[in-house]
C-alpha positions in Angstrom: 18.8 8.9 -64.4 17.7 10.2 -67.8 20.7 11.4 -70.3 19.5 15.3 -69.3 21.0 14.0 -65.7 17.0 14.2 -64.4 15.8 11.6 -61.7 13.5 9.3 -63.0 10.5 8.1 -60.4 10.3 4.9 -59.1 7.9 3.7 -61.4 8.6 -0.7 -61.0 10.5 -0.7 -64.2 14.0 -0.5 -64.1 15.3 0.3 -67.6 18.8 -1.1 -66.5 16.8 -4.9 -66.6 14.3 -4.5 -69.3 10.4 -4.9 -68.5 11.6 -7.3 -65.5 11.7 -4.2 -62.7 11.7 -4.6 -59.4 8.1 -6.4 -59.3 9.5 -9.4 -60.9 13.1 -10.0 -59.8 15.8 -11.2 -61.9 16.8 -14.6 -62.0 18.4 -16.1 -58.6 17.3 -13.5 -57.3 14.0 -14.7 -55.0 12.0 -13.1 -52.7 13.3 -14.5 -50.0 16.7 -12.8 -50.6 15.2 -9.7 -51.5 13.2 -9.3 -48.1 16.1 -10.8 -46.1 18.1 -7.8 -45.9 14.8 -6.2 -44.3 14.0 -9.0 -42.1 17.5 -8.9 -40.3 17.5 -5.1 -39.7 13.9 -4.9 -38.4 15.1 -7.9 -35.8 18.0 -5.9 -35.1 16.6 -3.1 -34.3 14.3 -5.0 -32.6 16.8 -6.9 -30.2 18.3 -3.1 -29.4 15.1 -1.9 -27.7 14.4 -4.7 -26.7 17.2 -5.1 -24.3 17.4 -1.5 -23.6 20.6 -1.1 -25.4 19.2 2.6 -26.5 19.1 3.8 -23.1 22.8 4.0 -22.5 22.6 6.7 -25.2 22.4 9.7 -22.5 24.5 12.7 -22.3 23.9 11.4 -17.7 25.5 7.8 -19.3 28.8 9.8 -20.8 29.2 11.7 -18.5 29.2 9.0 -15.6 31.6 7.3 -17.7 33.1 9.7 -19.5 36.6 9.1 -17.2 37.0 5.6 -18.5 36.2 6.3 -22.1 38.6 8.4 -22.4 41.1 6.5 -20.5 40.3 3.6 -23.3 40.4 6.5 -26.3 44.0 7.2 -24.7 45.3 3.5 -24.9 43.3 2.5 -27.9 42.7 5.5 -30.2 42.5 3.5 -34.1 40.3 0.7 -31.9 38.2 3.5 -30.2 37.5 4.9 -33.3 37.0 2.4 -35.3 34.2 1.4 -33.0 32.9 4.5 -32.7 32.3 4.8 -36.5 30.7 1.3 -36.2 28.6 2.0 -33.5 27.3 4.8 -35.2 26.4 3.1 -38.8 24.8 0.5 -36.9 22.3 3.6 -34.5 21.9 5.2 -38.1 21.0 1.8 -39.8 18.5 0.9 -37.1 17.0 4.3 -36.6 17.7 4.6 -33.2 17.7 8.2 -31.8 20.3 9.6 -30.5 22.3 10.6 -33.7 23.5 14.3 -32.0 24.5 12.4 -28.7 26.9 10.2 -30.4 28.4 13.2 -32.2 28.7 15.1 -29.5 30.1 11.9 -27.5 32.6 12.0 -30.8 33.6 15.4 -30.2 34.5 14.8 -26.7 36.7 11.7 -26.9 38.5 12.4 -30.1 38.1 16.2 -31.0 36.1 18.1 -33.4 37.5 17.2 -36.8 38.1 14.1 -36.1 34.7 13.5 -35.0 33.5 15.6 -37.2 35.1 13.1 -40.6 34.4 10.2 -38.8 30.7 10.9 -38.2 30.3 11.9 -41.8 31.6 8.9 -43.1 30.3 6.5 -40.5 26.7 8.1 -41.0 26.3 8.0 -44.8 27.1 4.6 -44.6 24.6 3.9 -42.5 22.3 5.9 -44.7 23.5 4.2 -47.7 22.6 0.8 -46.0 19.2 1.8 -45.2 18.9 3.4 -49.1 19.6 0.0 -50.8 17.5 -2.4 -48.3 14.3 -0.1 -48.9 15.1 0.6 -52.3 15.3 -3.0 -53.0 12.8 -4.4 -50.7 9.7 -1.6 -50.8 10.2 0.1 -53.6 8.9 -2.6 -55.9 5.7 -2.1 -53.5 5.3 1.6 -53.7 5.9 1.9 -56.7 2.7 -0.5 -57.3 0.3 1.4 -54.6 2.1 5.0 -55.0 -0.8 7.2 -54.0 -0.5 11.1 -54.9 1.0 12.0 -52.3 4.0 10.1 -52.8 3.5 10.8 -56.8 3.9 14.6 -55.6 7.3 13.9 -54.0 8.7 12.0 -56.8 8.2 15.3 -58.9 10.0 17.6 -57.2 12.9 14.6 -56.9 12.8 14.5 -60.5 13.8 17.0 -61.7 15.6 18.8 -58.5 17.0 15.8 -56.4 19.9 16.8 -55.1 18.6 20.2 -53.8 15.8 19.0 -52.7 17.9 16.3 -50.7 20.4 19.0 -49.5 17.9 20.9 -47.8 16.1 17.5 -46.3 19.6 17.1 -44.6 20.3 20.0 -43.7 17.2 21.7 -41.9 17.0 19.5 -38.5 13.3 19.0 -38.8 12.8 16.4 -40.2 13.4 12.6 -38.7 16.8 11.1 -40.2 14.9 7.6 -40.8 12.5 9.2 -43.3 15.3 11.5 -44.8 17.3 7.8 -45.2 13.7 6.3 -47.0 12.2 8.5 -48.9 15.2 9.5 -51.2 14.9 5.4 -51.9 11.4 4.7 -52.9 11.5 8.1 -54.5 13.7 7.1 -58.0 16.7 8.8 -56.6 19.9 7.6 -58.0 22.5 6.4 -55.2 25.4 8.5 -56.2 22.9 11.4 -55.9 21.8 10.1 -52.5 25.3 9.6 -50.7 27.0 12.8 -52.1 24.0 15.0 -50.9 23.6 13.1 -47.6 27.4 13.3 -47.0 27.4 17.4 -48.2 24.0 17.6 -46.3 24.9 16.1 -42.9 28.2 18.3 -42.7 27.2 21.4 -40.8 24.9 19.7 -38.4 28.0 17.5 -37.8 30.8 20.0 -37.3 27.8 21.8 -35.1 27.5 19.0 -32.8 31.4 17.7 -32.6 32.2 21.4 -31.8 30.1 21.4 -28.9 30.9 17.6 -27.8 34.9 19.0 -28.0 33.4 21.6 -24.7 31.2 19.0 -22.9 33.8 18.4 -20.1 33.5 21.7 -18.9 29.6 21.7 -18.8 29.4 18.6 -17.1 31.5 19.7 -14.9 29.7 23.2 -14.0 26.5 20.6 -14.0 28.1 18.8 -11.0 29.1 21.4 -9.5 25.6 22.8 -9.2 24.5 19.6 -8.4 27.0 19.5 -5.5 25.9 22.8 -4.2 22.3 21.3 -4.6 22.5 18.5 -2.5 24.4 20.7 0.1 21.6 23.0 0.4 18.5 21.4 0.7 17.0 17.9 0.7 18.7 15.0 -1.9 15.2 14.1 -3.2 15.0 17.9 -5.0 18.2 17.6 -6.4 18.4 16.1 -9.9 21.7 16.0 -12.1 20.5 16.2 -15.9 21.7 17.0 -19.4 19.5 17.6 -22.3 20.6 16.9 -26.0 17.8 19.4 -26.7 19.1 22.2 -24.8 22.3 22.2 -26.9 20.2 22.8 -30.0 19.9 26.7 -29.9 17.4 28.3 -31.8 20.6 30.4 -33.6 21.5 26.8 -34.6 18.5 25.7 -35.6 18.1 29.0 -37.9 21.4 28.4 -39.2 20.7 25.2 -40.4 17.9 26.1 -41.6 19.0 29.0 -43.7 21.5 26.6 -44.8 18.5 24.6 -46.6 16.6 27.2 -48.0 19.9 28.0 -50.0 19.9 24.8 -51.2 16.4 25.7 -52.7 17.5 28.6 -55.0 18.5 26.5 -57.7 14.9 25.1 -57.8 13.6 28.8 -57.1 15.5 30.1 -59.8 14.1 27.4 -62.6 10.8 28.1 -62.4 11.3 31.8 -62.0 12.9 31.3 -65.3 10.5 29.2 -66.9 7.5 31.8 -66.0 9.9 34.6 -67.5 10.1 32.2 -70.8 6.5 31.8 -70.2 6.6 28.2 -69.1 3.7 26.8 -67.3 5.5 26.6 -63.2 5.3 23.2 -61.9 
């Protein structure tokens, strides 16, 4: 971060170890550890889908079992929580889908502000994970082969980062995993990146929890029409589904989204101003 508090690209040189950068790592410091970090979350991820671990991640899965997890939430709330938090770094760490499921699973078992803190929390810290590992084990590389594209990016980070990362997090278009990456092999500094992915993520997160805190009663009204289903007509015909999806309304979605282009006025406003001063806009 430059002394006017801009964001300086990612440009292979680190000015905080000389001429060294990234591209040639500090002493002790070998490849091997640099990569290892990268290595052990890719076979991570790896073993998840592999056994099909991802699949239990079903709003049909909760609700099956949503009896005994709350039964185990009543005997063991700091336990239940504590591996709900972990369970959730981990999915955010390993980019695997199914971020709004566990926050509305979150919201169910333990209430809307509770989830709604402990999915913050538990979430930026998976982000934060993901930040330093690509930071430190791609950026060395894209910073080498950064094509204009990427060089595109790392201007509007520079100079606007937070804003620009606000309104990433907060308009649910795009993917988390590349909201996690692209802050990292952008220049951004990680102060910048956990404060504006913890702000960001908020209101999607309160969202979700609120609606997990009412999921009993539309599983239930889901069984029941299941129930009256089956006792009409022919089992095969029947099916007994709940979509994620569904629960994102488009007044949601617009919310959010409104959200992020509010974020965006501070950028709006500086280049108005600069073409008022006569500045060249960027």
């Amino acid at each position: 971060m430059n002394d006017n508090g801009t964001i300086t690209p990612f440009t292979g040189k680190d000015t905080a170890m000389g001429d060294t950068g990234p591209s040639s790592p500090r002493p002790g410091r070998s490849a091997v550890g640099r990569y290892a970090p990268l290595a052990g979350l890719l076979i991570l991820a790896l073993i998840v889908y592999a056994s099909g671990w991802h699949r239990y991640l079903s709003l049909e899965a909760v609700s099956e079992h949503r009896a005994a997890l709350s039964a185990f939430v009543a005997r063991n709330y700091v336990t239940a929580l504590a591996c709900y938090m972990l369970v959730y770094a981990l999915a955010v760490a390993l980019s695997v889908p199914g971020g709004a499921l566990l926050t509305i699973t979150g919201g169910f078992l333990f209430g809307w502000l509770v989830a709604s803190v402990s999915t913050v929390l538990a979430a930026t810290a998976g982000a934060v994970i993901v930040f330093l590992i690509a930071r430190s084990a791609l950026g060395h590389i894209l910073a080498r082969r950064a094509g204009p594209r990427l060089k595109r990016l790392s201007e509007g980070f520079r100079e606007d980062a937070m804003s620009y990362l606000l309104f990433l997090r907060l308009v649910p278009v795009f993917p988390f995993w590349l909201v996690n990456l692209a802050p990292a092999l952008l220049g951004v500094s990680l102060p910048v990146y956990a404060l504006g992915t913890f702000i960001g993520i908020v209101p999607g997160t309160v969202a979700f929890a609120v609606l997990g805190a009412g999921l009993d009663s539309i599983i239930v009204a889901q069984r029941e029409a299941y129930e009256a289903c089956m006792a009409r007509q022919d089992a095969a015909d029947c099916t007994f589904s709940l979509d994620v999806g569904a629960l994102l309304t488009p007044e949601m979605v617009a919310a959010l989204a409104a959200l992020g282009v509010i974020a965006l006025i501070p950028v709006a406003l500086r280049k108005w101003r600069r073409r008022q001063a006569g500045g060249s806009p960027e």
